[in-house]
FINU-625476 format. One record per residue (C-alpha): residue in one letter; x, y, z. Coordinates in steps of 0.5 Angstrom, whole numbers, plus 500, padded with zeros to 3 digits. Layout:
BEGIN
AXYZ ...
***
This chain:
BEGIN
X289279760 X284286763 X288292762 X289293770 X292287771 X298288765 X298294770 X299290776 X302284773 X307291770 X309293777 X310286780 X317285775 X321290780 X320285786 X325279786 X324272782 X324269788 X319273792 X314273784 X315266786 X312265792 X307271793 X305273786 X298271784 X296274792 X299282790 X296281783 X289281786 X291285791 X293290786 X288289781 X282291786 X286297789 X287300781 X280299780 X278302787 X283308785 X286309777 X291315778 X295314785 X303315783 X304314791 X302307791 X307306785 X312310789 X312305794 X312300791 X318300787 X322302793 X320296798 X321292792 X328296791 X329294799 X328286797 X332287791 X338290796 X338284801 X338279796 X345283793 X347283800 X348276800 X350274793 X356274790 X355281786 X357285792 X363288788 X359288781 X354292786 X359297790 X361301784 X353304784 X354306791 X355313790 X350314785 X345310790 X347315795 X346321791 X340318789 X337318795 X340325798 X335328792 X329324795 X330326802 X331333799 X325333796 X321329801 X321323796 X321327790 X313330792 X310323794 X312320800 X307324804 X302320800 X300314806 X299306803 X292303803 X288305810 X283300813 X278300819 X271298820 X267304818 X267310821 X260312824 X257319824 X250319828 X245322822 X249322817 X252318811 X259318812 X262322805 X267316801 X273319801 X273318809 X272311808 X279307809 X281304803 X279298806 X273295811 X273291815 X267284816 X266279819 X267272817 X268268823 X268269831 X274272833 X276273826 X276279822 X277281815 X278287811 X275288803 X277294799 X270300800 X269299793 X265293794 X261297799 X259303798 X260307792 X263314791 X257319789 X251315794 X249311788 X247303789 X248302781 X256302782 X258297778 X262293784 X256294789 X254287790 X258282787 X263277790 X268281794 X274279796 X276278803 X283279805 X288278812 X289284816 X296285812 X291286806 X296281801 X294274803 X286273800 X282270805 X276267801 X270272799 X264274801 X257272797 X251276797 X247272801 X251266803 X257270806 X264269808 X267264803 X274261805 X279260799 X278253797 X271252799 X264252794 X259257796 X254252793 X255246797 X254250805 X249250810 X243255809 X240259813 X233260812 X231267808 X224270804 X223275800 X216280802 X212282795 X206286796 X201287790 X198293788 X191291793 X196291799 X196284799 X203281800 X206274799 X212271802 X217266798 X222262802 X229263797 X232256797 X238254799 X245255795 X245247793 X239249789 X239249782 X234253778 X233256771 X234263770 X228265766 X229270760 X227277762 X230281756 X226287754 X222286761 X221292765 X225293770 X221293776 X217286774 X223283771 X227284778 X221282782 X221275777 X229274779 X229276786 X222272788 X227265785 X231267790 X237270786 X242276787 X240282782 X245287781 X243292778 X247294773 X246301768 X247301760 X246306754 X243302749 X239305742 X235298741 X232298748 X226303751 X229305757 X228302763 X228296760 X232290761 X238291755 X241283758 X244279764 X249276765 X249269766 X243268760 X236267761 X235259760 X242258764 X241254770 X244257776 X245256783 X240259788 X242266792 X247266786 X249273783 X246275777 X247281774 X242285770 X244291764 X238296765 X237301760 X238308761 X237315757 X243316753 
***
């Protein structure tokens, strides 16, 4: 278990067993991903103890510890006196995740942190889904953020019910479903020589299977090209290593000599100076 799940899984026990029961594996995720995208946000703890506190009254109510209960009314009561005086103890001002498509400045990039927290994709006529930023777009511009690229989840509008994920060139993938086994659109990638000549590759379909050759100590450019020409998803990923020349390939992830489906996600380790 990843120590941001222990995280999640942490804040999960102020919720009821019967609401752990029922939406326990959709609020880790969910939660798991926000964490991720923001490692340091008190107000998101704050809300969630007090809806969870919320769920937990409501339960008391129609139980049979409604006497037990009564003598803490008073302190509950000074409990929140103390909160409204201190405007929630100094985080209710802090909003819940937003989400929305992505904001468009003509010209310009649009900086991160005017992103909502969650942005919306499509995946289907009339249907819209919402992924957390991270998976893209990165908080300095850069295109080696480690989330950039890989399989996104994709949620409904109440951000807490997983729809599927998203799969880079296949697309939207509704949970339950192989991203391995649906209709392929037809797509090509466009290489151009050193003399300017260019050839052009038709990727095969995710059905396809191929084996991943070993591109480990390659350079960077001729490795990529190597795998992205098969038809594979490269996400570049930067690493430190004292053994590898930098800007050669440190691994990847699966392994060369592994057989992958076409238009899978392979991730490439590349060295970096130190």
């Amino acid at each position: 278990m990843t120590t941001t799940e222990r995280r999640a899984r942490r804040l999960l026990r102020w919720y009821p067993r019967s609401w752990r029961e029922t939406h326990e594996e959709e609020f880790v995720a969910l939660l798991e991903d926000s964490i991720e995208d923001r490692p340091f946000w008190p107000g998101r703890s704050f809300n969630i103890v007090l809806n969870a506190l919320r769920l937990r009254s409501t339960e008391f109510r129609t139980s049979h510890r409604r006497m037990l209960l009564s003598s803490s009314v008073p302190l509950v009561l000074l409990a929140v006196a103390i909160g409204i005086a201190t405007n929630g103890f100094g985080l209710l001002s802090i909003s819940g995740p937003t989400k929305g498509g992505l904001p468009y400045n003509s010209g310009k990039g649009v900086p991160y942190d005017k992103m909502p927290d969650y942005l919306s994709v499509y995946i289907g006529p009339n249907d819209i889904g919402y992924t957390p930023k991270a998976y893209l777009a990165a908080p300095n511009g850069s295109s080696n953020d480690p989330l950039l690229g890989r399989i996104a989840p994709i949620f409904a509008s109440n951000l807490t019910t997983l729809l599927g994920h998203d799969y880079s060139g296949i697309g939207f993938v509704r949970l339950g479903s192989s991203p391995w086994s649906l209709s392929c659109k037809p797509a090509s990638v466009y290489t151009e020589s050193a003399g300017g000549g260019q050839t052009v590759t038709t990727i095969p379909c995710p059905s396809t299977t191929l084996i991943l050759p070993n591109v480990v100590g390659m350079v960077t450019p001729t490795a990529v090209g190597e795998l992205s020409g098969l038809g594979v998803g490269v996400v570049i990923q930067n690493v430190r290593s004292r053994s590898v020349p930098v800007g050669h390939i440190v691994s990847t992830s699966p392994r060369g000599g592994t057989t992958v489906h076409a238009r899978q996600q392979v991730v490439v380790d590349i060295s970096v100076p130190n």
